[in-house]
N, C-alpha and C positions, 0 to 999 in steps of 0.2 A: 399462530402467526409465523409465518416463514422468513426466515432469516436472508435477506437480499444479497445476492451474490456479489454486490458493489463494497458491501458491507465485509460481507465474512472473506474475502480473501484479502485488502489490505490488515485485516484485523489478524489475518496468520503471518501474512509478510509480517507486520509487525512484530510477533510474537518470536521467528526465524530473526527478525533484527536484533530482536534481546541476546539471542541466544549466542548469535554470531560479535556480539558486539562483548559479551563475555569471553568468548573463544581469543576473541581478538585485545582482550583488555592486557595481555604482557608485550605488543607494539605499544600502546599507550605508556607505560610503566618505562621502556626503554627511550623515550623522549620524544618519539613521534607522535604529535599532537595534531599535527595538519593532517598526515595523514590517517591518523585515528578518526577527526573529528571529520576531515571530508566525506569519507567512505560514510561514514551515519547520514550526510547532510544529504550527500546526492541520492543515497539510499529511501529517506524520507519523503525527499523533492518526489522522488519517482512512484512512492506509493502514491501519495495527493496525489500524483497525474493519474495516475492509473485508476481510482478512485472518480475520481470526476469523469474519466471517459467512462467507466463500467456506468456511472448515476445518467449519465446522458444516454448511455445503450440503454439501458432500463427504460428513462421517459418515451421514448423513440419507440420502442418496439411494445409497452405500454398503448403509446396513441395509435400506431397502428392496429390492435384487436380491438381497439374501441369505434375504430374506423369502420373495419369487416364487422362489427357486432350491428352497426346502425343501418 
């Protein structure tokens, strides 16, 4: 079973989020909350997007060799 490109690269952004959001855990400590907590929010907002366009590229180009197959 192959691991779907829609999949595995939010699943790394994700993982670069952790890391970064460790990195970044002494802005949080110094009282910046907004800006701690935005940078995660919009970070995440943008995976989901990104995720949903890779699963729509995927069906799309999917129905198309099912098209050329027939």
């Amino acid at each position: 079973m192959k691991i779907q490109r829609s999949t595995l690269i939010p699943a790394l952004l994700l993982v670069y989020l952790g890391v970064m959001s460790y990195i970044g855990y002494p802005e949080f400590e110094q009282g910046n909350y907004f800006y701690y907590f935005g940078v995660i929010g919009v970070t995440l907002l943008l995976i989901a997007v990104l995720h949903l366009f890779l699963k729509k590229r995927e069906r799309i180009h999917r129905q198309r060799q099912e098209n050329r197959g027939i």
